[in-house]
N, C-alpha and C positions, 0 to 999 in steps of 0.2 A: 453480454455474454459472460462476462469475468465476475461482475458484480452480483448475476443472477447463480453463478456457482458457489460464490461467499453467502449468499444470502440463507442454502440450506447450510451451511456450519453456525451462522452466528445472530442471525435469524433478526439482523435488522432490514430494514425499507432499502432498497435499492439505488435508490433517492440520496441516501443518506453514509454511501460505502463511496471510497476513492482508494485507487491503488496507486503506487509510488514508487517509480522504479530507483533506487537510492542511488545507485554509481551518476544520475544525472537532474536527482530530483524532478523528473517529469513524473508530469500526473501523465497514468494511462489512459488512453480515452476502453470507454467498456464496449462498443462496438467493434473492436478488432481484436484477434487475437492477439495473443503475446507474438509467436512467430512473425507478426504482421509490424511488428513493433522495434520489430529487432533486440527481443526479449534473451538475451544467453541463458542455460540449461542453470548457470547456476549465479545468476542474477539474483539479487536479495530486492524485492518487493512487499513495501508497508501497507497493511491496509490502514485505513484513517476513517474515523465517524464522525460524523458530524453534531458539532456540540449542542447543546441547548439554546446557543448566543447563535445558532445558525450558520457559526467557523468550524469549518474540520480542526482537527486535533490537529497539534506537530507533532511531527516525525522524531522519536531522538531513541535511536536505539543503541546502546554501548557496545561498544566496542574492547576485545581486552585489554589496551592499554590503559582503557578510563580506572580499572583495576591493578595495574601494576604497583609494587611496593617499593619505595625508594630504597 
C-alpha cells in the first residue's frame, strides 16, 4: 500500500522502495497502513532504494545542528 503510492512519485519497482520510520529506525512493513503502525501525524519517514549491490541505501538525513557554527 505505501510503496505502491511512492511508486507514482518516483517511479521505481516496488521491490525496490523501503520506508523508515526514523524516531525508531523500523522498517515499515508496506501492507499496513501507517495509522496501523502507530505512525504520529508528524513522524519523519525515509524512503530508501535499493542499490545496484542489492542493499538499500542508508538513512543519514541532517539535522540543524550538523550545521551549526562554533
Amino acid at each position: 500500500m505505501l510503496s505502491i503510492n511512492c511508486f507514482t512519485l518516483i517511479e521505481k519497482p516496488v521491490s525496490s522502495q523501503r520506508l523508515v520510520l526514523m524516531s525508531t529506525e523500523e522498517v515499515l512493513e508496506d501492507s499496513k497502513y501507517l495509522a496501523e503502525q502507530q505512525v504520529e501525524n508528524d513522524a519523519v519517514v525515509a524512503l530508501t532504494l535499493r542499490k545496484d549491490d542489492n542493499e538499500f541505501e542508508d538513512v543519514d538525513i541532517a539535522q540543524p545542528t550538523d550545521f551549526s557554527i562554533s
